[in-house]
N, C-alpha and C positions, 0 to 999 in steps of 0.2 A: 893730743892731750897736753893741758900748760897748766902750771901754777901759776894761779892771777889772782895778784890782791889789789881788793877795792878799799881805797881809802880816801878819806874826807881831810881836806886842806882848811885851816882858818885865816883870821886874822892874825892871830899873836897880839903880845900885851902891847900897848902902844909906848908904855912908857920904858920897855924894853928893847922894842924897836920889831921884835921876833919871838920866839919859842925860847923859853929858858934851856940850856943843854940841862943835860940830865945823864944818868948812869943806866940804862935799863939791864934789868938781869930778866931772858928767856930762858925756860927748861934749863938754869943754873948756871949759865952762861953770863958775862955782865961784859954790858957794851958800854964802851968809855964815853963820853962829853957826844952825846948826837943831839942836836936840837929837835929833829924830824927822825921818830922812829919808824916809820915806811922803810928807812936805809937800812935799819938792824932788820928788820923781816923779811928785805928781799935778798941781804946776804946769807940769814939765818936757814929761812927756808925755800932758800934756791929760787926765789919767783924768778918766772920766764917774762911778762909781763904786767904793768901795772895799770888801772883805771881811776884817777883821779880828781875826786869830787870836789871841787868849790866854787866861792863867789868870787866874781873879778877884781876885789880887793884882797884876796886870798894870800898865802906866802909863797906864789909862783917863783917867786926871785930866791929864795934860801932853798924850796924845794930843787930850783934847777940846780943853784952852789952845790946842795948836801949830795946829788950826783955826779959829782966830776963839771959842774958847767964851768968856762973862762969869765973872768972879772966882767968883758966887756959886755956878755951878754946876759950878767947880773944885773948890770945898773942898767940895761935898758930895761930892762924887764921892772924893775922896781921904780924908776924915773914914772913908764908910761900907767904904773901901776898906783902912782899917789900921783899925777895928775888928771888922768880921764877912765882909768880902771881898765885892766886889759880885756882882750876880747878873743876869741876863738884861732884868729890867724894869729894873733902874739903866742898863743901856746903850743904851736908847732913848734916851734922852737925849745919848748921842755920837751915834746912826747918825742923827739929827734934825740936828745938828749938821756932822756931814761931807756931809750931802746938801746943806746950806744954802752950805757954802763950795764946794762944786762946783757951784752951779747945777743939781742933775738930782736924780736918785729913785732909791733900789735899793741904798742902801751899807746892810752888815750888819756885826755885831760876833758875835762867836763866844764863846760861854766852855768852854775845854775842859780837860782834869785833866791832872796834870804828869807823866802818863807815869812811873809809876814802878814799874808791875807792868803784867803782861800784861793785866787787869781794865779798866785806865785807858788802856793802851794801844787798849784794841779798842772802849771808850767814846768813843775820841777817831778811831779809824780813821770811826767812824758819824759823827761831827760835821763829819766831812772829807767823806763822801760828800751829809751836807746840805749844804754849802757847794756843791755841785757843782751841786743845782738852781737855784741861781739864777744859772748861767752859761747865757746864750741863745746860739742860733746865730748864728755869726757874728762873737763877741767874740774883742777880742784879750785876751789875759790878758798880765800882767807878775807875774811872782812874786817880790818881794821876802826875802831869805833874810840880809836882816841882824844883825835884831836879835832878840830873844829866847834863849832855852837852844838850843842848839847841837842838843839832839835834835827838838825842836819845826820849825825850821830844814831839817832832814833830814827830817822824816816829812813836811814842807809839799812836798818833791821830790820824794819818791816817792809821796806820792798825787794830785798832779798829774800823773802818769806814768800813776798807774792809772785816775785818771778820764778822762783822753785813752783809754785802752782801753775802757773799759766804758757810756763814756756815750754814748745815739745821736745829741747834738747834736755836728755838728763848730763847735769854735775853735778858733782857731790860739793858741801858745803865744808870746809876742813876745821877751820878755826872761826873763832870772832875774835878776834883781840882786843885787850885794851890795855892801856900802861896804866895801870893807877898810880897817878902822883901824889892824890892828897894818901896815899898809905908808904909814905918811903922808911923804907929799915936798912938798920945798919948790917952791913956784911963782912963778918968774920975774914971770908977768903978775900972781898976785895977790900979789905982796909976801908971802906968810905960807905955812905949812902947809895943804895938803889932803888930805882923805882921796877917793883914787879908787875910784870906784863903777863895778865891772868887769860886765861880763854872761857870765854861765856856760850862755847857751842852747847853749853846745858840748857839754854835757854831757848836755842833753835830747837832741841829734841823735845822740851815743852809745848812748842807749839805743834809739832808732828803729831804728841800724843793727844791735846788738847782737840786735833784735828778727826784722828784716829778713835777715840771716845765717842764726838761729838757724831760720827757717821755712823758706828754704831748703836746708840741709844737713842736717834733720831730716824734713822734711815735701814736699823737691822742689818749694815753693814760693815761686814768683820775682817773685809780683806787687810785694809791698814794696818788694821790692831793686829793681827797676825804678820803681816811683815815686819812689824817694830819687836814684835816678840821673836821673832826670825833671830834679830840680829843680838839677840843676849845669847848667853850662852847656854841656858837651862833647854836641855833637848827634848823635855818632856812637856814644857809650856808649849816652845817653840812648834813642836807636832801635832800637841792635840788644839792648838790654835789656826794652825793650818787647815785641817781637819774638817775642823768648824768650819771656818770662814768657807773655805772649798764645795762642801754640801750645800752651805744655802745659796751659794753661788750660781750653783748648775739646778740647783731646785729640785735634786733628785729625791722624791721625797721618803724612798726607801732607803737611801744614803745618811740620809738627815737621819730619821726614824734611827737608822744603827747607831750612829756617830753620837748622837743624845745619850741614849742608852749608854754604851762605852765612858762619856765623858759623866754623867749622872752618878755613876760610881767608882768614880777615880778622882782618889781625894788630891790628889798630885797635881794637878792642873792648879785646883785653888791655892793651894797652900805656895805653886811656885809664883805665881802671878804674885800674890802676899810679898814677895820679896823681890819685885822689882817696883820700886820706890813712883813710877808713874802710872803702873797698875793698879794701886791702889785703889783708887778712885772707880775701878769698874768693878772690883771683885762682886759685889754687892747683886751688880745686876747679871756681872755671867753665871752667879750661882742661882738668878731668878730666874733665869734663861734656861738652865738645867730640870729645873724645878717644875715650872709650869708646866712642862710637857707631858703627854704621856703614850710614846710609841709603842706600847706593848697595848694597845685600843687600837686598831688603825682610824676608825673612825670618829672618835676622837680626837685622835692624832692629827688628823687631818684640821678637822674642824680649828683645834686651836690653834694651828698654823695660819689659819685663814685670819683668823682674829688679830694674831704677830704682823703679819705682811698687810695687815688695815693697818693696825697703828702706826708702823712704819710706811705708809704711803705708798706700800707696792703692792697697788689696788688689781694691778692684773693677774696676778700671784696670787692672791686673795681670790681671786671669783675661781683660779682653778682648783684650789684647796678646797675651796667649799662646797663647789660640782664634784669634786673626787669623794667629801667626805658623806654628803647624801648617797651617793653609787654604794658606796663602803657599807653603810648603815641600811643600805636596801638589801645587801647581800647578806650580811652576819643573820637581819629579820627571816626572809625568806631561803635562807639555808642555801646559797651561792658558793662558791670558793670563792673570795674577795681578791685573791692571790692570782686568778686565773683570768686569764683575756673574756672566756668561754663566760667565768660567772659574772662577770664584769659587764659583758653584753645584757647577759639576760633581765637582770636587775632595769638597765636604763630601758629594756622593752619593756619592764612593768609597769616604768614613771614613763614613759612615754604615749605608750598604748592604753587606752581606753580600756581596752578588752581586756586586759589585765586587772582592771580595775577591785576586781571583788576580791583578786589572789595577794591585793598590797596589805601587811597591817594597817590595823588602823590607825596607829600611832604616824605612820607619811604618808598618810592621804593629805593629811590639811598642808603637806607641803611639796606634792606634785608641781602643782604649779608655780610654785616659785620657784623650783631646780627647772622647770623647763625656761623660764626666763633669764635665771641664771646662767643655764649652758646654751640661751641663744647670747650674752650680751659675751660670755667669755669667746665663744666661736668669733664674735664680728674682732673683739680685743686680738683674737687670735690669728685671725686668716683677713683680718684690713676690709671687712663687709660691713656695709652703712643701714645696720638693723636697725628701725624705728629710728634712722639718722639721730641720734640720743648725743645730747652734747655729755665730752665727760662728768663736767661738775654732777647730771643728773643721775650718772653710773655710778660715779659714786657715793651721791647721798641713797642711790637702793640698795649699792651696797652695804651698809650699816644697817638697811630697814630686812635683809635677807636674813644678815650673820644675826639679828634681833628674832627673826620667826623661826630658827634653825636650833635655838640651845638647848634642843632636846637630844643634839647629835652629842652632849657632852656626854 
């Protein structure tokens, strides 16, 4: 496990030649005259190694100085850097460099294109996703987002958004930084101007929940949203969020059935969610999600689950809900234990069997045959068997046209 900060290099002003120095003050701390604040972050917090984003007119040459580099491999670096732009072999010579002033191994330099068509854009999307192998498990990352062009800056956070998605090594994301210079205030303790260097990981946790929402009220899936609720410290959201997510997960649907119940009168969940400031925005729907159900019906119960797991697109989930809620609604009719394997049986002997036929209410007769269609199309969903070889799109427009002939089971 390493502390690695990824930071973006620029040009610098030209008529200053480089980076204005500057004062930054971290966590109350104030760093004197550094031009390249990379140098306060990896003494401040210990980085092991660094990943180093720019274009090859970048401040390779002040970057290598502001780590301990010697004069004479300054001005090469700057010589070959304002007349042909340096290249990939010239930057061994910094990432030699910044592993020497960290003590450790593994800092890389990046050279990528200035983004200025789609072309260069998607050349540099690929140099974002190399950078992303040499994050090992376990690392903490700090993302740097101060210096350089303002879009380089911006693609550095959202593809650190995307390689937290796609990559199967977990690290955690520590910081974002940025020095805001256009906000410099004067400091008491240090006698002079500083610039504060703020951390925007508020902004990454926006997107987790933005993510965590969006798979719940799209998709009826809660596990996210329950692990962001994990990490506050309210033990009562954090449980009965678990809870939730857990039951629809395993699709037990006597679990589920309980777990509603339980959360349906426990004002404590809502009222804690209310007070985590990115919760907000679902309260609305997990007290709809309470609401609509109603497990003390099992056959109802059922039924309106079948209807939740249509909308949300878990169509296979769906066809079993709805074969379980007909079985349900055939045993409560003809006086079955619905609880029992035994009455559980007998009911599908009556929608199956013919000879049963005169002992069904009349109210499921007109929908025998659509449960025996339904529990052939769930069996092939379930056991990989090619009934009426049925393309899905067609399973599931019947499934719409089933849960439509069924609203008697409400």
């Amino acid at each position: 496990m390493a502390k690695v900060l990824i930071t973006s290099l620029g040009a610098g002003q030209k008529r200053d030649g480089g980076y204005q120095t500057a004062n930054y003050q971290l966590d109350g701390k104030v760093y004197y005259n550094e031009s390249i604040v990379a140098r306060n972050y990896c003494d401040h917090y210990k980085i092991d190694k660094v990943f180093v984003i720019g274009t090859n007119k970048s401040l390779w040459d002040e970057l290598f100085h502001r780590f301990g580099g010697d004069e004479d491999g300054y001005l090469q670096l700057y010589e070959t850097k304002e007349k042909t732009g340096l290249d990939e072999n010239d930057l061994i010579r910094v990432e030699q460099q910044l592993d020497l002033a960290l003590n450790s191994n593994g800092s890389k330099c990046f050279i990528v294109q200035f983004g200025v068509d789609e072309s260069e854009l998607i050349t540099n999307f690929s140099i974002y996703l190399n950078v992303s192998q040499f994050i090992e498990p376990g690392d903490e990352v700090y993302l740097d987002v101060t210096h350089s062009f303002r879009s380089l800056a911006l693609m550095s956070f959202v593809m650190l958004s995307y390689i937290m998605e796609v990559k199967t090594t977990e690290f955690k994301v520590e910081k974002i930084l940025y020095a805001m210079f256009e906000n410099k205030i004067f400091s008491e303790d240090a006698k002079c101007q500083v610039v504060p260097v703020v951390d925007l990981s508020v902004l990454f946790d926006t997107i987790r929940w933005i993510k965590a929402i969006s798979y719940f009220k799209n998709f009826g899936n809660a596990q996210m949203l329950s692990q962001l609720c994990q990490e506050k410290n309210d033990n009562t959201v954090k449980g009965a969020m678990k809870q939730l997510a857990d039951s629809f997960s395993l699709n037990d649907l006597h679990n589920i059935g309980e777990c509603l119940q339980r959360l349906k009168h426990n004002s404590m969940l809502i009222k804690g969610l209310k007070n985590i400031p990115y919760a907000k925005g679902i309260v609305n729907d997990i007290e709809m999600l309470l609401n609509r159900f109603h497990p003390e019906n099992q056959a109802q119960f059922q039924f309106e689950l079948a209807e939740w797991y249509y909308e949300n697109k878990a169509y296979g989930l769906s066809y079993l809900c709805l074969a379980e809620a007909i079985v349900s609604k055939t045993c409560v009719r003809m006086q079955f234990n619905p609880s029992s394997k035994e009455g559980r049986e007998n009911a599908k002997a009556a929608l199956f069997n013919d000879d049963y036929a005169t002992d069904l209410p009349n109210e499921l007769k007109p929908i025998r045959d659509t449960f025996r269609d339904i529990n052939q199309i769930r069996n092939a969903i379930a056991h990989q068997t090619d009934y009426n070889n049925a393309k899905p799109e067609d399973n599931i427009m019947k499934l719409k046209q089933y849960l439509g002939n069924c609203k008697l089971l409400r």
